[in-house]
Structures are given as C-alpha cells and as structure tokens.
PyMOL Python script that loads the backbone (N, CA, C, O; Angstrom):
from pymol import cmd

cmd.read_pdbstr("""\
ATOM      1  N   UNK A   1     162.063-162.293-196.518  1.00  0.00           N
ATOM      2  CA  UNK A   1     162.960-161.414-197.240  1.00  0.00           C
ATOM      3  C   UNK A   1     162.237-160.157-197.743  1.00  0.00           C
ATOM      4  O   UNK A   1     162.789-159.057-197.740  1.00  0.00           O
ATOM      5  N   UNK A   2     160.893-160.370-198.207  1.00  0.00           N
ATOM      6  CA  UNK A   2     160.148-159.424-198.314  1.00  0.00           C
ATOM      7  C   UNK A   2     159.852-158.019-197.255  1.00  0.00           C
ATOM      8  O   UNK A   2     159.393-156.943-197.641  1.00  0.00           O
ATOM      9  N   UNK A   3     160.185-158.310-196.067  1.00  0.00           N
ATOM     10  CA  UNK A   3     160.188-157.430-194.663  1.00  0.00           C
ATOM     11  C   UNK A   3     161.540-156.399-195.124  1.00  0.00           C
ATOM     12  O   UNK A   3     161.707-155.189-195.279  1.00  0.00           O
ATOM     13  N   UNK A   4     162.341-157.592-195.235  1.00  0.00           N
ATOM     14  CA  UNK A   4     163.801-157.260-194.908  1.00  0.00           C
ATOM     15  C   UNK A   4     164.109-156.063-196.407  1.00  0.00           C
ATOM     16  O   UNK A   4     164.777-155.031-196.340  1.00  0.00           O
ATOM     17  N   UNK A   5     163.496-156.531-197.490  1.00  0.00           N
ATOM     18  CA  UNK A   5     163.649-155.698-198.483  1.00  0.00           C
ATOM     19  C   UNK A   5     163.288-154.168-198.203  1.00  0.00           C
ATOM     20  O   UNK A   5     164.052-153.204-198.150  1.00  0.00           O
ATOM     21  N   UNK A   6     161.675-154.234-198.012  1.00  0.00           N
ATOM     22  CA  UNK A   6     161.026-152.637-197.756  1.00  0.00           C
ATOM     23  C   UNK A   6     162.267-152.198-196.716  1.00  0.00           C
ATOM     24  O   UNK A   6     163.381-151.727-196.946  1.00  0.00           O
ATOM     25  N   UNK A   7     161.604-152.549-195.505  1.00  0.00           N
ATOM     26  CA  UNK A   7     162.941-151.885-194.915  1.00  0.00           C
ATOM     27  C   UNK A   7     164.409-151.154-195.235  1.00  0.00           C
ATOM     28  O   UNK A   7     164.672-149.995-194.913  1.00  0.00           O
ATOM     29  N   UNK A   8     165.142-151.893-195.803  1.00  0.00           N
ATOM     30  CA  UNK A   8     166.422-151.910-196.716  1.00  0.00           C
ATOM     31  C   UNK A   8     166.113-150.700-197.632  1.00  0.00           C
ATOM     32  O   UNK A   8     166.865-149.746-197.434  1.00  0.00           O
ATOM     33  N   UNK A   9     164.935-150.482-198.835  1.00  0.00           N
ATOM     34  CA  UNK A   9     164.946-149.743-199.207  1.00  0.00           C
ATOM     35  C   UNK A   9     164.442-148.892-198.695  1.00  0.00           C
ATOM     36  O   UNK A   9     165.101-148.002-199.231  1.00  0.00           O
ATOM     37  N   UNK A  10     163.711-148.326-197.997  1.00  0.00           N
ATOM     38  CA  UNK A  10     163.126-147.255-197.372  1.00  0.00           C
ATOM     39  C   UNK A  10     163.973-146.770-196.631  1.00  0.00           C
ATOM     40  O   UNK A  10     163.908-145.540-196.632  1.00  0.00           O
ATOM     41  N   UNK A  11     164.950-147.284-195.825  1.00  0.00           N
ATOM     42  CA  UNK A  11     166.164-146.637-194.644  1.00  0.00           C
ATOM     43  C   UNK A  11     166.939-145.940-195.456  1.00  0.00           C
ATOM     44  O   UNK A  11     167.420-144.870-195.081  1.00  0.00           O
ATOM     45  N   UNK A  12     167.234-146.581-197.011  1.00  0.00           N
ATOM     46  CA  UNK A  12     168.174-146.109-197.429  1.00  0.00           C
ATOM     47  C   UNK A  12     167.294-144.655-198.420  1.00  0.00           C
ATOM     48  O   UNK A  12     168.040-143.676-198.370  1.00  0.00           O
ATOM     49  N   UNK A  13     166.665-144.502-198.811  1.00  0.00           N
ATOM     50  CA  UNK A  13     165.627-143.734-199.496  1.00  0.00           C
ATOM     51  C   UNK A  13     165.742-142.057-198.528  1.00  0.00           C
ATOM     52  O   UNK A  13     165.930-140.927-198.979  1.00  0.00           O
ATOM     53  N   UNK A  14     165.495-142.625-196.757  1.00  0.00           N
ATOM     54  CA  UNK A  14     165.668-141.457-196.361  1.00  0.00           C
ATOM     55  C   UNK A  14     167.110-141.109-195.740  1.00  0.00           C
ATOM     56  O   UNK A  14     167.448-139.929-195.642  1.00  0.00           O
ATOM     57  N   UNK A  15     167.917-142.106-195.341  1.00  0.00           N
ATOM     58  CA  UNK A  15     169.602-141.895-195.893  1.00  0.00           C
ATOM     59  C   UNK A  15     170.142-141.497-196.691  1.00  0.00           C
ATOM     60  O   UNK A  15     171.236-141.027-196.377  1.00  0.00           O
ATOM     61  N   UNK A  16     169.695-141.420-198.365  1.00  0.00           N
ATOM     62  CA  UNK A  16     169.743-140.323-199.084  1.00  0.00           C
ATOM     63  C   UNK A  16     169.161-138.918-199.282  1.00  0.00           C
ATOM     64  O   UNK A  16     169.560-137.907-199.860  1.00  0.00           O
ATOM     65  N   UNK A  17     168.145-139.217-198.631  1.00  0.00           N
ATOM     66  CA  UNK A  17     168.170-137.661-198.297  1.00  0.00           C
ATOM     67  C   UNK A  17     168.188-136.898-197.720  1.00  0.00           C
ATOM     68  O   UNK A  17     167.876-135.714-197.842  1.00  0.00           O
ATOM     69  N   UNK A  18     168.660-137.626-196.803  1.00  0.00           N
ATOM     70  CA  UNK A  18     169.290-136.600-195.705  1.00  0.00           C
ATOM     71  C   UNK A  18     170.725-136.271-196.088  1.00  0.00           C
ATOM     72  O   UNK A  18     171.335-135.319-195.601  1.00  0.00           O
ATOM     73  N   UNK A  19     171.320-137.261-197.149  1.00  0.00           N
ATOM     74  CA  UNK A  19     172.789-136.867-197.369  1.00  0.00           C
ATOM     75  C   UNK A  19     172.619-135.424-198.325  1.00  0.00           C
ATOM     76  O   UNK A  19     173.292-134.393-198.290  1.00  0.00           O
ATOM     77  N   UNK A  20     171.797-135.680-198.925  1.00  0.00           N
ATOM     78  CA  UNK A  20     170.994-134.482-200.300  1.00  0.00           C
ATOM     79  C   UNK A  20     170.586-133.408-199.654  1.00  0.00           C
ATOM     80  O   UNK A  20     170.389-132.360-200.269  1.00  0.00           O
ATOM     81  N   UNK A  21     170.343-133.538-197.927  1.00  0.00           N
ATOM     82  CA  UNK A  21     170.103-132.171-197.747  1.00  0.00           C
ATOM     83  C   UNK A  21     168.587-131.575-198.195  1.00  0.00           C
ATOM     84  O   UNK A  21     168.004-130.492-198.147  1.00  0.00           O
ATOM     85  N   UNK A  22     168.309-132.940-198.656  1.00  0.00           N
ATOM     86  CA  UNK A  22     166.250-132.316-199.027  1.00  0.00           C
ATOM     87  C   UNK A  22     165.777-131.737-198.219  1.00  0.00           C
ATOM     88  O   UNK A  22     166.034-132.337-197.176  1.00  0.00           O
ATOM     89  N   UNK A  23     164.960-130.521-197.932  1.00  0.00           N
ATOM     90  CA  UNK A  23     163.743-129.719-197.349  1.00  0.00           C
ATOM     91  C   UNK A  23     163.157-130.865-196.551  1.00  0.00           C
ATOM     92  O   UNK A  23     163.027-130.623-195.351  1.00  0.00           O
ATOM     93  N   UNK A  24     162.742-132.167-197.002  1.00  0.00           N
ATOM     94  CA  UNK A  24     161.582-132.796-196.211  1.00  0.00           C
ATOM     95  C   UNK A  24     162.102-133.811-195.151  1.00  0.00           C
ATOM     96  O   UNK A  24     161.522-134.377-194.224  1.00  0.00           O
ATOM     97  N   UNK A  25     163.705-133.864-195.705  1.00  0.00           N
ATOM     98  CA  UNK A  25     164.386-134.929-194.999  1.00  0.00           C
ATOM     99  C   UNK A  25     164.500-134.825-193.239  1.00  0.00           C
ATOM    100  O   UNK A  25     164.632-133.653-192.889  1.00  0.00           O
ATOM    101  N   UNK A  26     164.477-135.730-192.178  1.00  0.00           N
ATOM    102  CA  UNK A  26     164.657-134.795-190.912  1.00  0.00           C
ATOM    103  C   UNK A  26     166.073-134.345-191.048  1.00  0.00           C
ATOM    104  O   UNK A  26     166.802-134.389-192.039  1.00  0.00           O
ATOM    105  N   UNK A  27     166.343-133.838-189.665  1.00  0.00           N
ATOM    106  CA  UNK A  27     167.673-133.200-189.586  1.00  0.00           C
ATOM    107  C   UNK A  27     168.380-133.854-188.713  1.00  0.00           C
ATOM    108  O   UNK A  27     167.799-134.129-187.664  1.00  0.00           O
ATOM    109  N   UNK A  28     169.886-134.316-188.878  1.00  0.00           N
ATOM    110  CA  UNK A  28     170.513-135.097-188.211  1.00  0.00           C
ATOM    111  C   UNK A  28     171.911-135.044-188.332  1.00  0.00           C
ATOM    112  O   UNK A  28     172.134-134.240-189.237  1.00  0.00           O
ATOM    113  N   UNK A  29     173.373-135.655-187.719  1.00  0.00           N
ATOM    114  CA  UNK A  29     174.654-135.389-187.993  1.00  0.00           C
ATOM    115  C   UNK A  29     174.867-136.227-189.537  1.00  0.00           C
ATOM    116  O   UNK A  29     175.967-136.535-189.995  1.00  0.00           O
ATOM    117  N   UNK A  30     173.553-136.498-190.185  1.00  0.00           N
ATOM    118  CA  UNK A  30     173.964-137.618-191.888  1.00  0.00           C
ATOM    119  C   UNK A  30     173.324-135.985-192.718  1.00  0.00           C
ATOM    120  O   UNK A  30     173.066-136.012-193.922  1.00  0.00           O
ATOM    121  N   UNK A  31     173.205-135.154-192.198  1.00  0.00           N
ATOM    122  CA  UNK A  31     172.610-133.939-193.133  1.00  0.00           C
ATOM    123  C   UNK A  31     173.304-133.347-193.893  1.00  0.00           C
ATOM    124  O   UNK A  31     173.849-132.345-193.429  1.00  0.00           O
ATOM    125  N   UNK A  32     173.544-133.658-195.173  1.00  0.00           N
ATOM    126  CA  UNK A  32     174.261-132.760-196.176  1.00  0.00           C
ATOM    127  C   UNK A  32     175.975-133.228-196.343  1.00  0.00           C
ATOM    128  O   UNK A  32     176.973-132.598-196.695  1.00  0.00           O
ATOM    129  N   UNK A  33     175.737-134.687-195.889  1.00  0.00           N
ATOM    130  CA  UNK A  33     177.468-135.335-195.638  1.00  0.00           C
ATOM    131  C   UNK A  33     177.378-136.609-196.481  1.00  0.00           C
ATOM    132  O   UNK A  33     176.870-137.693-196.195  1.00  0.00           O
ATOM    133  N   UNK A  34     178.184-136.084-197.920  1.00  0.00           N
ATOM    134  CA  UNK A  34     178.516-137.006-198.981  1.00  0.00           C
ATOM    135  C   UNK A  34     178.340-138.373-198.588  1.00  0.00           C
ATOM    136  O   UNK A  34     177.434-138.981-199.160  1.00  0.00           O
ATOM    137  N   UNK A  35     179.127-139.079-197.591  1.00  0.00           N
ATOM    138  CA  UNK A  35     179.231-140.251-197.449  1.00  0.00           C
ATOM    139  C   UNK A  35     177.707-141.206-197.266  1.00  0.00           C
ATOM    140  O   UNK A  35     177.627-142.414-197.489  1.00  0.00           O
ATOM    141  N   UNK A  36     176.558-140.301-196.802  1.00  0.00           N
ATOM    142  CA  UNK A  36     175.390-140.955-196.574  1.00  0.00           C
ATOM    143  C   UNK A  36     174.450-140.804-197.937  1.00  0.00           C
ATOM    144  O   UNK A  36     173.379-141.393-198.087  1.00  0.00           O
ATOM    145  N   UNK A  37     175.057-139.900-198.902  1.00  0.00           N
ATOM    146  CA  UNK A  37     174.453-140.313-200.053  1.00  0.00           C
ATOM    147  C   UNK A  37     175.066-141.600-200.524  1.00  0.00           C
ATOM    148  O   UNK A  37     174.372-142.595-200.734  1.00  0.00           O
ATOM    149  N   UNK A  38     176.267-141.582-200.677  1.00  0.00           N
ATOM    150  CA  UNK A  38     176.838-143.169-201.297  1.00  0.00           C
ATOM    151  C   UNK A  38     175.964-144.378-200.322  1.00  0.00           C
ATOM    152  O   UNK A  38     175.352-145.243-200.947  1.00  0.00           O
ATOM    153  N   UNK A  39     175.922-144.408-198.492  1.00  0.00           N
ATOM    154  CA  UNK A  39     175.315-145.091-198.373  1.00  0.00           C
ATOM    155  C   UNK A  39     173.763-145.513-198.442  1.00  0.00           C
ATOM    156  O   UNK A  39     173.362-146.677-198.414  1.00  0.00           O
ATOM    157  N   UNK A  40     173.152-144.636-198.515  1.00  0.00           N
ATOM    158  CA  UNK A  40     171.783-144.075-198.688  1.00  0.00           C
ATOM    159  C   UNK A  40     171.484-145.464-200.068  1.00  0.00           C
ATOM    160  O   UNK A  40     170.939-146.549-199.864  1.00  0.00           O
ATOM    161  N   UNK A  41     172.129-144.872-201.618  1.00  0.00           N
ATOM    162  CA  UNK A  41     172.060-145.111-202.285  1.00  0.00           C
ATOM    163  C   UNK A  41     172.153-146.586-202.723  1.00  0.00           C
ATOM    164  O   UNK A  41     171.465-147.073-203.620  1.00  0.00           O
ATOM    165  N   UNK A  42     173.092-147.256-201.984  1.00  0.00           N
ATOM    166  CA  UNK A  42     173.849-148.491-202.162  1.00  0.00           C
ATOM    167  C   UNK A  42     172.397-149.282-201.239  1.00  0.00           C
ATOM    168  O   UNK A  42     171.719-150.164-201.765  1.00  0.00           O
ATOM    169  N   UNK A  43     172.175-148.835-200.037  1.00  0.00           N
ATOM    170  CA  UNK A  43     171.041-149.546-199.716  1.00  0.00           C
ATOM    171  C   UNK A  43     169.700-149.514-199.934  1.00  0.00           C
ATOM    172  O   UNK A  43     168.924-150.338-199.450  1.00  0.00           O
ATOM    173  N   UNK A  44     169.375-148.584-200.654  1.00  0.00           N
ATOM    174  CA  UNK A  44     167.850-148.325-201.599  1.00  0.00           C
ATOM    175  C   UNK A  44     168.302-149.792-202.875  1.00  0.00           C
ATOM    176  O   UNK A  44     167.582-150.756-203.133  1.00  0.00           O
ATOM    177  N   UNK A  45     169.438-149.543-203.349  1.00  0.00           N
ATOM    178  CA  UNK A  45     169.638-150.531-204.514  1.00  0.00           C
ATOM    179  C   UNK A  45     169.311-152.112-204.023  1.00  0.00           C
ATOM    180  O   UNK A  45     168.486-152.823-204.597  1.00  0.00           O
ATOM    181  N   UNK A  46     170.118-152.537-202.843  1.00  0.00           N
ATOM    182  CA  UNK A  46     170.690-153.607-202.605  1.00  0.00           C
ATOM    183  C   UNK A  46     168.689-154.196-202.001  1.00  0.00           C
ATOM    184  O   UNK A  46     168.107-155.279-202.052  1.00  0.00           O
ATOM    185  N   UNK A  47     168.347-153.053-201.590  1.00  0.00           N
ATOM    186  CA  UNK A  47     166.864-153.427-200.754  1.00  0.00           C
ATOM    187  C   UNK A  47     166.052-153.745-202.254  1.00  0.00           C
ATOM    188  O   UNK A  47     165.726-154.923-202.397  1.00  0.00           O
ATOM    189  N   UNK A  48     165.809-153.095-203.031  1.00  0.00           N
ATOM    190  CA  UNK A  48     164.883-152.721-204.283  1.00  0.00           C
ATOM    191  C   UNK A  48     165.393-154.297-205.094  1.00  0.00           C
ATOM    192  O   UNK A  48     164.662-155.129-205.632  1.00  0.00           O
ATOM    193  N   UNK A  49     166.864-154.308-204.939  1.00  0.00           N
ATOM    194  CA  UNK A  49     167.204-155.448-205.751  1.00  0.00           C
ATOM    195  C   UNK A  49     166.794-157.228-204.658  1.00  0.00           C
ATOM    196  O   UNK A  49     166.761-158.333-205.199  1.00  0.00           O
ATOM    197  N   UNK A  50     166.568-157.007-203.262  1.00  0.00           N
ATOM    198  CA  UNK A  50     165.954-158.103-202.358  1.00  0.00           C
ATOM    199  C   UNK A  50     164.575-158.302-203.067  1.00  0.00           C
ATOM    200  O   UNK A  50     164.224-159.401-203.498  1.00  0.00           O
ATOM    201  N   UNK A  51     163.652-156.928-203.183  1.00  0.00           N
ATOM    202  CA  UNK A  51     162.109-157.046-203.261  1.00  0.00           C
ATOM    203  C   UNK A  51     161.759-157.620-204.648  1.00  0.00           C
ATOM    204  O   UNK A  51     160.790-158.338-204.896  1.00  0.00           O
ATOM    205  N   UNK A  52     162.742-157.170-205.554  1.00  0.00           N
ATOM    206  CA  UNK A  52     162.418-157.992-207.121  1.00  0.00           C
ATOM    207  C   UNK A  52     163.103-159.423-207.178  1.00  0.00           C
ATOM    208  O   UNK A  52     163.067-160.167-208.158  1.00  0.00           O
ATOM    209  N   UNK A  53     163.654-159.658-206.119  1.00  0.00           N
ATOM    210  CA  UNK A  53     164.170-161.087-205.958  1.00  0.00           C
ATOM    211  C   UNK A  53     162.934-161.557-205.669  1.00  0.00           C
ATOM    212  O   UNK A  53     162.194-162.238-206.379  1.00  0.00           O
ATOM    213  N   UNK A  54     162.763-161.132-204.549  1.00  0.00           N
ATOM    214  CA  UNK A  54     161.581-162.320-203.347  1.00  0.00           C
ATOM    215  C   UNK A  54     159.753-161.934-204.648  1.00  0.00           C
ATOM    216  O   UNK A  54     158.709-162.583-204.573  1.00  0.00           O
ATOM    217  N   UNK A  55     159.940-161.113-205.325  1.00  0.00           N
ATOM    218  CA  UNK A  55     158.721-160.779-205.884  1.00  0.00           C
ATOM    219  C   UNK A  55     158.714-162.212-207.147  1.00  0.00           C
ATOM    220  O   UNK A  55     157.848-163.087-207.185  1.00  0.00           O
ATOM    221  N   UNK A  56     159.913-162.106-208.073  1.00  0.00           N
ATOM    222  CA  UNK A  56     159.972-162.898-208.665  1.00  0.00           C
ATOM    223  C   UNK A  56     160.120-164.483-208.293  1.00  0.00           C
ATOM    224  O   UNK A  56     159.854-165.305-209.170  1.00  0.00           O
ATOM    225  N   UNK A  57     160.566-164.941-206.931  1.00  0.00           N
ATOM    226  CA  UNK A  57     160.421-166.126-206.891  1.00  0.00           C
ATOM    227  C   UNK A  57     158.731-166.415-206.248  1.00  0.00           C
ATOM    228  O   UNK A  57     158.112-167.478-206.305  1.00  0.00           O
ATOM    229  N   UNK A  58     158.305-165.209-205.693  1.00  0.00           N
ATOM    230  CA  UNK A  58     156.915-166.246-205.068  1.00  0.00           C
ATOM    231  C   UNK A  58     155.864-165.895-206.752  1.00  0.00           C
ATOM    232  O   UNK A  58     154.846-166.548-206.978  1.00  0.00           O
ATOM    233  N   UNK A  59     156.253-165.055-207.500  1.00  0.00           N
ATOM    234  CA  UNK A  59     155.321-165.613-208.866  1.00  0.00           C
ATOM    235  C   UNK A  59     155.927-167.001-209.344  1.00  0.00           C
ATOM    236  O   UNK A  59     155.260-168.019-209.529  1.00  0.00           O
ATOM    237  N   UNK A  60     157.156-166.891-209.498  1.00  0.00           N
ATOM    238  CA  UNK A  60     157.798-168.377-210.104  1.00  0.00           C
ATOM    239  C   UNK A  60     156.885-169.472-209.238  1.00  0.00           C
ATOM    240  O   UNK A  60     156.727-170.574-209.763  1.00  0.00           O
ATOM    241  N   UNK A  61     156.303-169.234-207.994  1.00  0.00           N
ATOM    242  CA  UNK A  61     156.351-170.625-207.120  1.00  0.00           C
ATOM    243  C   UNK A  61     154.416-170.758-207.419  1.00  0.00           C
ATOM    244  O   UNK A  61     153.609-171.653-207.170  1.00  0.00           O
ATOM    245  N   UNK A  62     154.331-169.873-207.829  1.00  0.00           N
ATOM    246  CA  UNK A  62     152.529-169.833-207.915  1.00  0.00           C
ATOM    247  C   UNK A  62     152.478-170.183-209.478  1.00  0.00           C
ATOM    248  O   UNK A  62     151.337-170.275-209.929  1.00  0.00           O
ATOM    249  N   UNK A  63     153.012-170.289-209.934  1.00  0.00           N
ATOM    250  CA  UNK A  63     153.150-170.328-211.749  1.00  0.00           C
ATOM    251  C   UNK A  63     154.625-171.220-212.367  1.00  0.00           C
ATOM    252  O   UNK A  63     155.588-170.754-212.976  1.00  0.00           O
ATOM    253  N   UNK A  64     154.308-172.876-211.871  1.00  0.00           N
ATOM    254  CA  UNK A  64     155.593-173.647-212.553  1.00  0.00           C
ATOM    255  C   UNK A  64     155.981-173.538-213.555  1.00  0.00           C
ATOM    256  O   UNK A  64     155.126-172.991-214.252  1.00  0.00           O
ATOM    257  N   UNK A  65     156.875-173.763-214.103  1.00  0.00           N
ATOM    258  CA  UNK A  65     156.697-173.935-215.780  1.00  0.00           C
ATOM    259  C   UNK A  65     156.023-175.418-215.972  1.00  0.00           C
ATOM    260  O   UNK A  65     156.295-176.300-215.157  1.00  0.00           O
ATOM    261  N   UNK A  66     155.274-175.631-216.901  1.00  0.00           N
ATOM    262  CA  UNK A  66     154.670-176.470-217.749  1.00  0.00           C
ATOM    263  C   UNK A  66     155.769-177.312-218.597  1.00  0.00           C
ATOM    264  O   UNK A  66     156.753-176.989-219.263  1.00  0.00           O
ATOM    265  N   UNK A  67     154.947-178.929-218.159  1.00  0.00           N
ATOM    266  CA  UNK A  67     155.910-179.995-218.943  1.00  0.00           C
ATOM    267  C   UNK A  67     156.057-179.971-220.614  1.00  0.00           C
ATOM    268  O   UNK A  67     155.069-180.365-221.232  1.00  0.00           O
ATOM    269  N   UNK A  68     156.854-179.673-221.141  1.00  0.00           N
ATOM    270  CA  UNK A  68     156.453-180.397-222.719  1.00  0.00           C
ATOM    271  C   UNK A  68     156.278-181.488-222.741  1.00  0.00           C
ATOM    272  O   UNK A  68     156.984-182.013-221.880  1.00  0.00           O
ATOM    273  N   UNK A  69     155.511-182.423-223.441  1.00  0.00           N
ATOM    274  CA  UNK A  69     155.144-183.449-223.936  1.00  0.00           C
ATOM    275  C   UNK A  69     155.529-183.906-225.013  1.00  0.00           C
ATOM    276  O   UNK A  69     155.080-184.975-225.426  1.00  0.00           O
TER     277      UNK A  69
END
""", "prot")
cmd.dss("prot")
cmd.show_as("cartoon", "prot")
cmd.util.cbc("prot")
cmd.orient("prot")
C-alpha cells in the first residue's frame, strides 16, 4: 500500500498542477482545466491519506501495546 500511496499522491500533485497552470507543470489537454484541479486534489488527499495509514500501522506492528498487569 505504501507503493500504491506515493504514487497516488504524486500523480495527483502533478494533476494539480497542471490544472493550476504552474510554469513548471508539463503541458498537456489537463492544462489550466478546472476539473483536473478537483481531480488532482482529491488524489494527492486520498494517496497522502493511504501513506499515513500504511505508516501508522507498520509503527503499530513494530511497537505492540504493552500488557497491564
């Protein structure tokens, strides 16, 4: 899931800016067209929100919680 996250956010990172029309963004038919900022955006989130998933369960899995006694 960790693959699948970067990915996810990074596609969407330069899907937004190409919808934004940034200077650094390449140039393509998603250049400066509203709809690829909404999607851009939605998949930077949905990716960013995979990587703090999969980040937080492999600390959870290296660090149990402890029994009380």
């Amino acid at each position: 899931m960790l693959v699948l996250g970067v990915l996810l956010a990074l596609g969407g990172a330069v899907w937004l800016a190409q919808g934004l029309n940034l200077p650094f963004a390449p140039a393509s038919f998603m250049t400066a067209d509203p709809a690829w900022i909404a999607i851009g955006a939605l998949a930077l989130v949905v990716g960013l929100a995979i990587l703090v998933r999969d980040v937080r369960q492999r600390i959870g899995a290296r660090h149990p919680p402890e029994d009380p006694d």
